[in-house]
Each structure stands twice: as structure tokens, then as C-alpha cells.
Z-matrix of the N, CA and C atoms (Angstrom, degrees):
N
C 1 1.451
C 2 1.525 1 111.04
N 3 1.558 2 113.28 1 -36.16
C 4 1.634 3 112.73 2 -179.48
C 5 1.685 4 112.05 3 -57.02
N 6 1.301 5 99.92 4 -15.80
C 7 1.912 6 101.96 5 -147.19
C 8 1.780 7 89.25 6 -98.38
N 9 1.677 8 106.31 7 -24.64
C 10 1.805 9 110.74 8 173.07
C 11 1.357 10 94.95 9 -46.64
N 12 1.585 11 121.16 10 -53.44
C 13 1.332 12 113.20 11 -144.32
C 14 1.369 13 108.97 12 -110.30
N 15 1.259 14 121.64 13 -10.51
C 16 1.591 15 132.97 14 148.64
C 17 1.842 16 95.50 15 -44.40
N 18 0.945 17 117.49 16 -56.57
C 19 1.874 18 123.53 17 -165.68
C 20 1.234 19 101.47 18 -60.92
N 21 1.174 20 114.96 19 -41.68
C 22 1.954 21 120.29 20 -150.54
C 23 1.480 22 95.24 21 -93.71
N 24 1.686 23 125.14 22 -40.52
C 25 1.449 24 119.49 23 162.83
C 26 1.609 25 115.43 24 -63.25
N 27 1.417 26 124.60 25 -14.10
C 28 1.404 27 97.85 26 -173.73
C 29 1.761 28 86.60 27 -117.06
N 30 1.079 29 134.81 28 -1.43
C 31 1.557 30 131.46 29 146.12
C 32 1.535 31 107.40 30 -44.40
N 33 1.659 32 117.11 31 -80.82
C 34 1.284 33 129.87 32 179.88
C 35 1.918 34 109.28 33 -28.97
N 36 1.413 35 113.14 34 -45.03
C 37 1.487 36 118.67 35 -169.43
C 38 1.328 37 108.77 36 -84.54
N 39 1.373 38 119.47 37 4.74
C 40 1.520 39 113.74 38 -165.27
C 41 1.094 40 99.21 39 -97.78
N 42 1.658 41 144.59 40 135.68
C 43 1.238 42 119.67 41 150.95
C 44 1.532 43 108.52 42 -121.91
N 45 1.695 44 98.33 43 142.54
C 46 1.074 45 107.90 44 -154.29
C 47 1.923 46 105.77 45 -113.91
N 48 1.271 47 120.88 46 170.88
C 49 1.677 48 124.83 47 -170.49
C 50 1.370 49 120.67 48 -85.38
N 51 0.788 50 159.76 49 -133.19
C 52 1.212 51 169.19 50 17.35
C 53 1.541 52 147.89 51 -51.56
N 54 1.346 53 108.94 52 64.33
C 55 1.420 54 108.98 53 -159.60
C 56 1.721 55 146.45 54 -18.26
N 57 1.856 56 85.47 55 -41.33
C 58 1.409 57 101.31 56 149.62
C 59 1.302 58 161.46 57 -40.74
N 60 1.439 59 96.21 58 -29.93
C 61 1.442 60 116.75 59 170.17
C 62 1.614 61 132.36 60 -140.48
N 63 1.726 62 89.65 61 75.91
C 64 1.593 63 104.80 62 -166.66
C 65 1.476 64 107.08 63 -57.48
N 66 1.468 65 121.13 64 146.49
C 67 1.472 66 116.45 65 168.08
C 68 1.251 67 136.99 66 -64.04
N 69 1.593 68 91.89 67 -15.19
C 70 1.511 69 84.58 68 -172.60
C 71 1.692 70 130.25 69 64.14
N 72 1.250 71 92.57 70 -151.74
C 73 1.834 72 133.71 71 167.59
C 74 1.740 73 114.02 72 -99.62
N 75 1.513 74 108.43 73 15.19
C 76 1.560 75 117.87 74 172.56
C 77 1.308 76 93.32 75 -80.35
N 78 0.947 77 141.51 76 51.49
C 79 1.572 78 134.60 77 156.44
C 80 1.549 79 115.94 78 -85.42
N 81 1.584 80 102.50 79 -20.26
C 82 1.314 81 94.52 80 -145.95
C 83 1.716 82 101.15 81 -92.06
N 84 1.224 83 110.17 82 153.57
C 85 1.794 84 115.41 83 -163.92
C 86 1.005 85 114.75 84 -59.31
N 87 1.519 86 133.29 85 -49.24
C 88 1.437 87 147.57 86 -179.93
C 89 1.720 88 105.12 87 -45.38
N 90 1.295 89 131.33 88 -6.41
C 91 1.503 90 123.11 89 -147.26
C 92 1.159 91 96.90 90 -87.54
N 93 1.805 92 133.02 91 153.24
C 94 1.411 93 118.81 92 -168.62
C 95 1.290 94 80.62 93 -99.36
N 96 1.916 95 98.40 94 173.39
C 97 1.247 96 124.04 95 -176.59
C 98 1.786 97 110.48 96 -71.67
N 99 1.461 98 105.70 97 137.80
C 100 1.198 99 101.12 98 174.31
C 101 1.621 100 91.34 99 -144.11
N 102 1.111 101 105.88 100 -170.83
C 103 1.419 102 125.90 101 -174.37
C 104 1.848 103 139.87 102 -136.04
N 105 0.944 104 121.93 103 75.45
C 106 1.650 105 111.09 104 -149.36
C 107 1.509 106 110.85 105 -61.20
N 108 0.970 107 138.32 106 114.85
C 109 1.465 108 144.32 107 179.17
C 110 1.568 109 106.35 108 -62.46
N 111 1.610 110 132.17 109 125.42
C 112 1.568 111 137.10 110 155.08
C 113 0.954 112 119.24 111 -135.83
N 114 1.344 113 117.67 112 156.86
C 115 1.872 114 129.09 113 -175.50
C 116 1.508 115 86.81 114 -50.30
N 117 1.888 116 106.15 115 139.79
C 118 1.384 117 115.28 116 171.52
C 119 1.992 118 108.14 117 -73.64
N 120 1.391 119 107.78 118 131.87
C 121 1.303 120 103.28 119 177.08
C 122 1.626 121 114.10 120 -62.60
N 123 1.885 122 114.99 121 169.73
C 124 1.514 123 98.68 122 160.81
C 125 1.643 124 133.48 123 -67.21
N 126 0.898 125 117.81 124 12.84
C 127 1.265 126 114.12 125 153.85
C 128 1.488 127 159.14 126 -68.65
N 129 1.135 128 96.86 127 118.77
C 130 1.693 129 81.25 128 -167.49
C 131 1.393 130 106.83 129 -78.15
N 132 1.732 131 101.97 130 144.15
C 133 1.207 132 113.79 131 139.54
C 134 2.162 133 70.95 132 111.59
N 135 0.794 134 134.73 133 -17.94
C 136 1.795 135 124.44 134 -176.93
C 137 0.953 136 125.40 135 -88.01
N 138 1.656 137 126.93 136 125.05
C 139 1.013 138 125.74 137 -166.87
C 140 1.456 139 113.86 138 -60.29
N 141 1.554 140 90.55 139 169.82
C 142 1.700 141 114.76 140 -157.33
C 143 1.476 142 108.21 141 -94.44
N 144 1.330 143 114.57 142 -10.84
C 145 1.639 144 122.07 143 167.84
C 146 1.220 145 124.13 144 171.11
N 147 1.337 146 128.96 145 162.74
C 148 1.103 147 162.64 146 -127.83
C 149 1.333 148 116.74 147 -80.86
N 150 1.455 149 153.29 148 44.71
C 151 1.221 150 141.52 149 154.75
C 152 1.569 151 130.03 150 17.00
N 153 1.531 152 113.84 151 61.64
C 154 1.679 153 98.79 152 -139.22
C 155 2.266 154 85.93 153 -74.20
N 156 1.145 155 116.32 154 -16.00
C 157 1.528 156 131.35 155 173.74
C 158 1.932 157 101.32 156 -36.85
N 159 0.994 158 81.64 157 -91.58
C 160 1.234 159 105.04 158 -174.55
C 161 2.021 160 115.41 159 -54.95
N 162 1.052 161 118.18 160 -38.09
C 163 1.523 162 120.37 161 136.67
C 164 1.498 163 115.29 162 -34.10
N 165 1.194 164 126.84 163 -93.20
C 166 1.513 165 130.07 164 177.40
C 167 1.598 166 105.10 165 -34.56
N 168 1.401 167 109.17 166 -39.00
C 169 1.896 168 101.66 167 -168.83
C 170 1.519 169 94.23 168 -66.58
N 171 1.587 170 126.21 169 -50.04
C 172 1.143 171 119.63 170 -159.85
C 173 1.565 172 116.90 171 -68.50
N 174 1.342 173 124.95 172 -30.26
C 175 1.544 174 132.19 173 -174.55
C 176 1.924 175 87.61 174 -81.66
N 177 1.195 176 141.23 175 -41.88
C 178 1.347 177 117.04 176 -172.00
C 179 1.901 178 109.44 177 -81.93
N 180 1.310 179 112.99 178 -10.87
C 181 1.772 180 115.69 179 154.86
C 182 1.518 181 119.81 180 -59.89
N 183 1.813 182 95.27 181 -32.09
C 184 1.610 183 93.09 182 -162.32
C 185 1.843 184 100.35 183 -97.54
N 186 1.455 185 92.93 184 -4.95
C 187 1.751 186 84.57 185 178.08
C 188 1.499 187 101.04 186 -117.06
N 189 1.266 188 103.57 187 30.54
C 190 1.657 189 124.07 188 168.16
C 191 1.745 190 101.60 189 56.12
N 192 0.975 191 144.28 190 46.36
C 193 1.341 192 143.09 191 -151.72
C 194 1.763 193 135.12 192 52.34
N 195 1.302 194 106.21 193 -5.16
C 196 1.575 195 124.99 194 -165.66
C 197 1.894 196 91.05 195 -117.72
N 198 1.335 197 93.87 196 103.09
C 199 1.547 198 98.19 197 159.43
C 200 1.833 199 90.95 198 -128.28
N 201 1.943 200 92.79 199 144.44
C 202 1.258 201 103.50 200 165.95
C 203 1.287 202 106.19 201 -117.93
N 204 1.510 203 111.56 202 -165.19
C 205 1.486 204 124.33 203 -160.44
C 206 1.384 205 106.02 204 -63.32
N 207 1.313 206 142.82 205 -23.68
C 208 1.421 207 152.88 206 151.17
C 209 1.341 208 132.04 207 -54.93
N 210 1.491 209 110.44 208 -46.10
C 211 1.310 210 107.97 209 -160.46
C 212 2.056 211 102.10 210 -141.92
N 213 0.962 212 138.15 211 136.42
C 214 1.812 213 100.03 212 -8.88
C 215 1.143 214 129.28 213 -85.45
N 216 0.999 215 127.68 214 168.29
C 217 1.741 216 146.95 215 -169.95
C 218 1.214 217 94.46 216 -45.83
N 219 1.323 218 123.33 217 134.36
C 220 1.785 219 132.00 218 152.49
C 221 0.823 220 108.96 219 -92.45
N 222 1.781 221 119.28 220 110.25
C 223 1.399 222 147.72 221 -143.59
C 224 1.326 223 97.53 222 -147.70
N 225 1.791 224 103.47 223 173.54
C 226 1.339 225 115.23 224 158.76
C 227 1.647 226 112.82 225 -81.65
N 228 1.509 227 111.34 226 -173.42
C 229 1.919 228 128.25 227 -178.46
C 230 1.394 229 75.27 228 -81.38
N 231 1.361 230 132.55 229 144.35
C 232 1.475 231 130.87 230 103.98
C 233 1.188 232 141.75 231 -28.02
N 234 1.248 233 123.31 232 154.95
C 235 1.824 234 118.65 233 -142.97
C 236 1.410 235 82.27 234 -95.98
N 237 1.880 236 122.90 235 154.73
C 238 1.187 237 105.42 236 -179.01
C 239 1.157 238 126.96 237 -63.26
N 240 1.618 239 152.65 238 171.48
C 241 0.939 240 161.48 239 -166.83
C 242 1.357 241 132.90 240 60.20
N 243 1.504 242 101.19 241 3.21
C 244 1.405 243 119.41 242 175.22
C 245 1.401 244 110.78 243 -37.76
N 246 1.244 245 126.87 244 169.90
C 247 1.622 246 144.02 245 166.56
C 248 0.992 247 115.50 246 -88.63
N 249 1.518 248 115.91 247 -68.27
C 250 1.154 249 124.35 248 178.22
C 251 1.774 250 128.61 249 -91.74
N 252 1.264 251 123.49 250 133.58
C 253 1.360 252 129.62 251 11.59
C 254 1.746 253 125.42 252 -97.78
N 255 1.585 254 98.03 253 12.26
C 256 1.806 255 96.85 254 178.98
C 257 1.425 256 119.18 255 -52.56
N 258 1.943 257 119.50 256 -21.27
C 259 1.327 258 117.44 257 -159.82
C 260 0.976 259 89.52 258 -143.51
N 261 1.568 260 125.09 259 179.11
C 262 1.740 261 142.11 260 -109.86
C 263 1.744 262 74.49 261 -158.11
N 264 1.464 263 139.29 262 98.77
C 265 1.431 264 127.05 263 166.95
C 266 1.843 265 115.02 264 -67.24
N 267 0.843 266 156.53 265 64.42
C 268 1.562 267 157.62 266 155.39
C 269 1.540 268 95.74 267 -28.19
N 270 1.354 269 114.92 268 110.90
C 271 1.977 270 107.15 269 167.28
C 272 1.004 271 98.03 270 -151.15
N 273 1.415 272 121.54 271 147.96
C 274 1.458 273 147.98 272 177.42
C 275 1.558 274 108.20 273 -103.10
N 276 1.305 275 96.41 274 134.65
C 277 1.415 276 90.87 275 -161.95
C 278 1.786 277 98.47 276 -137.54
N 279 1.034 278 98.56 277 159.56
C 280 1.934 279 130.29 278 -163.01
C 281 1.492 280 136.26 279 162.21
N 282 2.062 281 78.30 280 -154.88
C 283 2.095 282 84.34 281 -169.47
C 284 1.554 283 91.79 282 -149.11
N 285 1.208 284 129.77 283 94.38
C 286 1.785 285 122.69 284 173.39
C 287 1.474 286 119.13 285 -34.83
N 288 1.260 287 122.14 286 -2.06
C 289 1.255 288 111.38 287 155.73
C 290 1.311 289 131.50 288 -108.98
N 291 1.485 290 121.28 289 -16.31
C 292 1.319 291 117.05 290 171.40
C 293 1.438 292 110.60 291 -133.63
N 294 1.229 293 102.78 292 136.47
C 295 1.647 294 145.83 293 -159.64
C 296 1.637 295 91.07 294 -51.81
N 297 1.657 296 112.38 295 -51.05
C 298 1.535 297 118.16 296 -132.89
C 299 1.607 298 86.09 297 -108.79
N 300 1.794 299 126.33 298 7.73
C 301 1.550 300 128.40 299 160.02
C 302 1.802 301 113.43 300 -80.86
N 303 0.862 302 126.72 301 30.53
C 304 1.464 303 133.41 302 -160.69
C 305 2.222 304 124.75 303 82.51
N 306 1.471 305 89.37 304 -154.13
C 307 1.365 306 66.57 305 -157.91
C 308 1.707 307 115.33 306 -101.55
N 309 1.424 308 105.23 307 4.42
C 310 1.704 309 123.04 308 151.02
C 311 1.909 310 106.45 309 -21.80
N 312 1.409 311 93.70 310 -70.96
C 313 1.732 312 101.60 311 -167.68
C 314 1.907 313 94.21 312 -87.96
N 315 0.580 314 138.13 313 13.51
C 316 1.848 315 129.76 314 146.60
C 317 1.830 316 125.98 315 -102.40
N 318 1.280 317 98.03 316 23.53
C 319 1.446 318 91.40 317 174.47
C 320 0.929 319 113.21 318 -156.54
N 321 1.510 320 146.84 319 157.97
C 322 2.079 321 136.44 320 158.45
C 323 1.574 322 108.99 321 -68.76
N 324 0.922 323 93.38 322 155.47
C 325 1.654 324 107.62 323 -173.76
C 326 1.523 325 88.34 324 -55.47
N 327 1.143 326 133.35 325 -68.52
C 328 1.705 327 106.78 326 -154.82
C 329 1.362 328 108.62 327 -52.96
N 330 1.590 329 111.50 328 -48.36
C 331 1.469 330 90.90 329 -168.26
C 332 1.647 331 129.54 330 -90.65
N 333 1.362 332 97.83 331 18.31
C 334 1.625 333 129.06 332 146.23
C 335 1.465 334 117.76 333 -52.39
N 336 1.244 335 123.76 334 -65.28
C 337 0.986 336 158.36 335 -145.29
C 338 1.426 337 82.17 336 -93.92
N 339 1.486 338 132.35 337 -116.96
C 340 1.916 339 122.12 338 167.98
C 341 1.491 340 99.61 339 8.87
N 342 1.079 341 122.83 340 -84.02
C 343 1.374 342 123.54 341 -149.54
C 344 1.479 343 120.35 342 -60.11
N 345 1.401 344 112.44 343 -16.48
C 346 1.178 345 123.40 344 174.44
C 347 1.443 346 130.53 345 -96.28
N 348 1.692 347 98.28 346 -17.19
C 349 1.763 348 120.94 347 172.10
C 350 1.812 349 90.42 348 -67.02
N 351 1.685 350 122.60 349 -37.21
C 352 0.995 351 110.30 350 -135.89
C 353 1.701 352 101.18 351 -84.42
N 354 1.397 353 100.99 352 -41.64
C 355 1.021 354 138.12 353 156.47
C 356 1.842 355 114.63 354 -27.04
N 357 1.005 356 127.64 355 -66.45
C 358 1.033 357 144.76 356 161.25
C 359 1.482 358 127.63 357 -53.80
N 360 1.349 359 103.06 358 -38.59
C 361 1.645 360 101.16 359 -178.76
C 362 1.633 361 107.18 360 -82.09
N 363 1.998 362 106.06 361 -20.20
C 364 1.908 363 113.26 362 173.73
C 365 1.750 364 112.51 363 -47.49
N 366 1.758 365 95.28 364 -47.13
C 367 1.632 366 106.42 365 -174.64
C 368 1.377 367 99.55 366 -65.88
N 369 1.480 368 123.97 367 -62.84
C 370 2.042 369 125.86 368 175.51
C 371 1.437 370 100.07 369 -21.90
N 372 1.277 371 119.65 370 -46.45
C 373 1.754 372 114.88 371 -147.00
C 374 2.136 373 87.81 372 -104.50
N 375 0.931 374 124.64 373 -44.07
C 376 1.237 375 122.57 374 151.21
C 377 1.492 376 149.78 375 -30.19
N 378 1.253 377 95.76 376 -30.52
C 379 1.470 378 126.75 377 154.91
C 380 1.191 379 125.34 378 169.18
N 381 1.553 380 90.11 379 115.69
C 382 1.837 381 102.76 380 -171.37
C 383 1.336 382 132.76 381 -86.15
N 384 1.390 383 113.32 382 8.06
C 385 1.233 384 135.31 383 152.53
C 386 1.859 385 127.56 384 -52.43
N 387 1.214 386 93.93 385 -34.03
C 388 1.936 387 92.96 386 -174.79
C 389 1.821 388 101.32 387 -134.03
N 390 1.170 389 111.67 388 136.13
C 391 1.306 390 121.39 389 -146.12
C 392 1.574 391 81.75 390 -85.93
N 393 1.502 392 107.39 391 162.87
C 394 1.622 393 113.90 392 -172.42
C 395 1.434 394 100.19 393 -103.14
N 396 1.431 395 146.54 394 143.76
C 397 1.358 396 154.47 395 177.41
C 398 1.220 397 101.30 396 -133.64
N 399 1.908 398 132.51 397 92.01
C 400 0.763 399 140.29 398 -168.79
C 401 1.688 400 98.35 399 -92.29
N 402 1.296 401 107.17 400 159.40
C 403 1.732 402 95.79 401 -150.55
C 404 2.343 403 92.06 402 -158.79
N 405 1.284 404 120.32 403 159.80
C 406 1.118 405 141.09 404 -148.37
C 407 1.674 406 102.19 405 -119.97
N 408 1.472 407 140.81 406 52.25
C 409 1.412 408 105.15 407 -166.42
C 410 1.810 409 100.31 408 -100.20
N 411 1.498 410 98.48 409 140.17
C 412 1.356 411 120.58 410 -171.42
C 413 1.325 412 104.44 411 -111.88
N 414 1.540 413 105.44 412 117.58
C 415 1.472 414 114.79 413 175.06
C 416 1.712 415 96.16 414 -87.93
N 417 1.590 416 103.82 415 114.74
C 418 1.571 417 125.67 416 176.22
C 419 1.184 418 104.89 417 -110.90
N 420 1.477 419 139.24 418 -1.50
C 421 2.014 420 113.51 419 164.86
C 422 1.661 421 85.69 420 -132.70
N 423 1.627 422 103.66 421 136.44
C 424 1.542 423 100.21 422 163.05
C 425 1.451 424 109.73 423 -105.00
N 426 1.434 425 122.07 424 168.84
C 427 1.392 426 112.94 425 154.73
C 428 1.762 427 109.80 426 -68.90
N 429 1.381 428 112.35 427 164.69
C 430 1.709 429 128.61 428 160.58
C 431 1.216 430 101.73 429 -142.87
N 432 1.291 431 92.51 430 154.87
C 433 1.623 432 144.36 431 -178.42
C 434 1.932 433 100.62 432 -40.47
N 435 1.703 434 101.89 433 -37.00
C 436 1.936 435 91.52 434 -142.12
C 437 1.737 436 68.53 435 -147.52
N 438 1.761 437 114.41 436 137.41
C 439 1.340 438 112.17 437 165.63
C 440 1.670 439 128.70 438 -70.96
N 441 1.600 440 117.46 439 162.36
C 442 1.257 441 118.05 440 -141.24
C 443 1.673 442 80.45 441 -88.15
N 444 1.470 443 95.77 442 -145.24
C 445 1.679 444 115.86 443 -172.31
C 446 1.394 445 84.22 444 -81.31
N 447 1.430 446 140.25 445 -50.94
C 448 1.146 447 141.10 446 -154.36
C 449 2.038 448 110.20 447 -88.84
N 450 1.196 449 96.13 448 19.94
C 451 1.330 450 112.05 449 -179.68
C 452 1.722 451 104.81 450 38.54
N 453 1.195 452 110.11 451 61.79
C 454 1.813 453 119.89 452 163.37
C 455 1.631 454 95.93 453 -142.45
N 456 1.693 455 93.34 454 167.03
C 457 1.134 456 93.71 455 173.30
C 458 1.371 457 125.24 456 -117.80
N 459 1.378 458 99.40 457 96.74
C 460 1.826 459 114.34 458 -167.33
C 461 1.157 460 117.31 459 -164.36
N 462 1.281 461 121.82 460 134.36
C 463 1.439 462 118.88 461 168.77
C 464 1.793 463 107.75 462 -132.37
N 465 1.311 464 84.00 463 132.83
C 466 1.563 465 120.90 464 -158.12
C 467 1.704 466 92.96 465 -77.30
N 468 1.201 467 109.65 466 142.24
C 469 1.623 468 112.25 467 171.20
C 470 1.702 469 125.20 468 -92.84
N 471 1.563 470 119.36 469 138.31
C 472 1.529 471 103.65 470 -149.57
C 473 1.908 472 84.65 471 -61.28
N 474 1.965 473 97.70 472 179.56
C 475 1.580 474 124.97 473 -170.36
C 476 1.295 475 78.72 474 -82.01
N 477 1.564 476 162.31 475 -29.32
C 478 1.133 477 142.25 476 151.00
C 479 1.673 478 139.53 477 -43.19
N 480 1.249 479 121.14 478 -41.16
C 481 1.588 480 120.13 479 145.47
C 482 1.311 481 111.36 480 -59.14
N 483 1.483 482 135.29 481 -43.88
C 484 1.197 483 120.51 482 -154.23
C 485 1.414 484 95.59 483 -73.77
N 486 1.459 485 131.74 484 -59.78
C 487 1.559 486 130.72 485 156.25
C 488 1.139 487 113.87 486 8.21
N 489 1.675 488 96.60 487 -84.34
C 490 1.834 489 113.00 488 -162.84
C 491 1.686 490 90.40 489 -49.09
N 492 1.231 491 124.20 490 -57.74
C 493 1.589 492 118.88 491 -179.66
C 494 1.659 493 121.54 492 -5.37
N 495 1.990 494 86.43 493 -75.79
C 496 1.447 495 108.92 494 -162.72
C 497 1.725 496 93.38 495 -68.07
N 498 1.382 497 128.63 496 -53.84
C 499 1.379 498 120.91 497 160.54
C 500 1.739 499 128.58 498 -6.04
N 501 1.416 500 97.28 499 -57.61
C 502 1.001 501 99.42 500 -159.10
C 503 1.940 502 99.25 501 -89.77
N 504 1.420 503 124.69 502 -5.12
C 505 1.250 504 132.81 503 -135.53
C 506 1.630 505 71.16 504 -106.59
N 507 1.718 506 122.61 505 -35.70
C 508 1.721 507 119.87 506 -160.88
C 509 1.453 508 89.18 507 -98.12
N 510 1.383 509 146.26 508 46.30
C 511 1.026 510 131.64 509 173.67
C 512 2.001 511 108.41 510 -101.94
């Protein structure tokens, strides 16, 4: 059941292209609403496509009305249900065993957890335009010093931290 939602959190974080429907010069505000049609993912309950409207509205908010020849990127729609750019990612990031990997390994889960509601609701009230998706990232392979059994240099974190992770990521 952890590994359902291990999938469905790193589904949710993925954002993905659509070759079909390059952006172009759709930046511009006047453009009527259309809609890009894609195979519905397995998910239940996610929409069936792409708002390419409301995409374009959101990248000319985030480039405050001034996009130049660079930015933003002339890309594909994102697949529906994407994250990004509809939401604001907030993530705390680490290693439950060491303090000095972020702030995962300097605190207990509750007041992890507090600190990140708190955290999150600063950006909500900061700008209430793009919804906040406060989020868990767990550094699970580090580099080492001297190679493993598998002659690389990494050691992998047990399927028990990574757990407590996603645990703590559905709270």
C-alpha cells in the first residue's frame, strides 16, 4: 500500500510534455480558450486534459505580465494533473540520520510536520493566487568515502526510512 502512494506522489510531481501541443507564441492574453485533449491517466478521479487557457494565464502571472524572448520556455501543455506550474511546491528536504543533510534529520516528525504547515500557509498568505503543495523530499542514496559491496559509491537508505518518508509526506 506504501509503494500505491510512493507512485501516485511521484506521478503527482512529474510533469510531463505533450508533443502535440507546442506553446509557441500562445502567451499572448487575448487567445481563446481551447483545450488539449490526452489519454486519461490511471488515476482516478484526474482530469482528462489540459487547460492549455489557463496554463498560458498562469506563466504570464508568474512572469508578472512581461515575458521576453527567453522566458517563459516554449514548451509543451503538461499532462493533465500536473503540479507544476498550477502549484507553489513547499518541501523539506533530508536524511533521518544526519542533522547536517537538511532539516528531515534535525527535528521529530511532529514538529516537522508544524513547521511545515507553518511554512506553507506564509507562501498561501504570500500569494494567494497559486495553491501551496507542501511536499516531503527524502534524500535515500548518499555518496561515501570508500565503494560499497556493489563497488559504487552510495549507500542506499533501508525501505524503512524511505516508508517513514512517504508516511510522513501523507500526513
Amino acid at each position: 500500500m506504501e509503494y500505491k502512494r510512493m507512485a501516485l506522489m511521484l506521478l503527482l510531481l512529474w510533469m510531463a510534455c505533450n508533443d502535440r501541443s507546442p506553446l509557441g507564441t500562445a502567451m499572448v492574453a487575448t487567445m481563446k480558450d481551447s483545450v488539449v485533449s490526452q489519454p486519461k491517466p490511471n488515476v482516478v478521479g484526474a482530469p482528462i486534459a489540459t487547460d492549455s487557457l489557463a496554463y498560458n494565464q498562469k506563466w504570464q502571472q508568474l512572469v508578472h505580465g512581461r515575458p521576453s524572448s527567453k522566458w517563459p520556455p516554449k514548451t509543451c501543455y503538461p499532462l493533465p494533473g500536473a503540479v507544476l506550474p498550477f502549484r507553489r511546491v513547499v518541501a523539506f528536504y533530508g536524511n533521518f540520520y544526519s542533522s547536517g543533510m537538511g532539516i528531515l534529520g534535525q527535528l521529530t516528525p511532529d514538529e516537522l510536520l508544524e513547521r511545515l504547515r507553518i511554512v506553507a500557509g506564509n507562501w498561501e498568505s504570500a500569494d494567494s493566487l497559486t495553491p501551496v503543495q507542501p511536499a516531503i523530499h527524502y534524500i535515500a542514496v548518499t555518496a561515501q568515502r570508500s565503494p560499497g559491496k556493489d563497488g559504487k559509491y552510495r549507500l542506499r537508505m533501508p525501505f524503512s526510512q524511505v516508508d517513514k518518508a512517504v508516511d510522513l509526506a501523507g500526513e
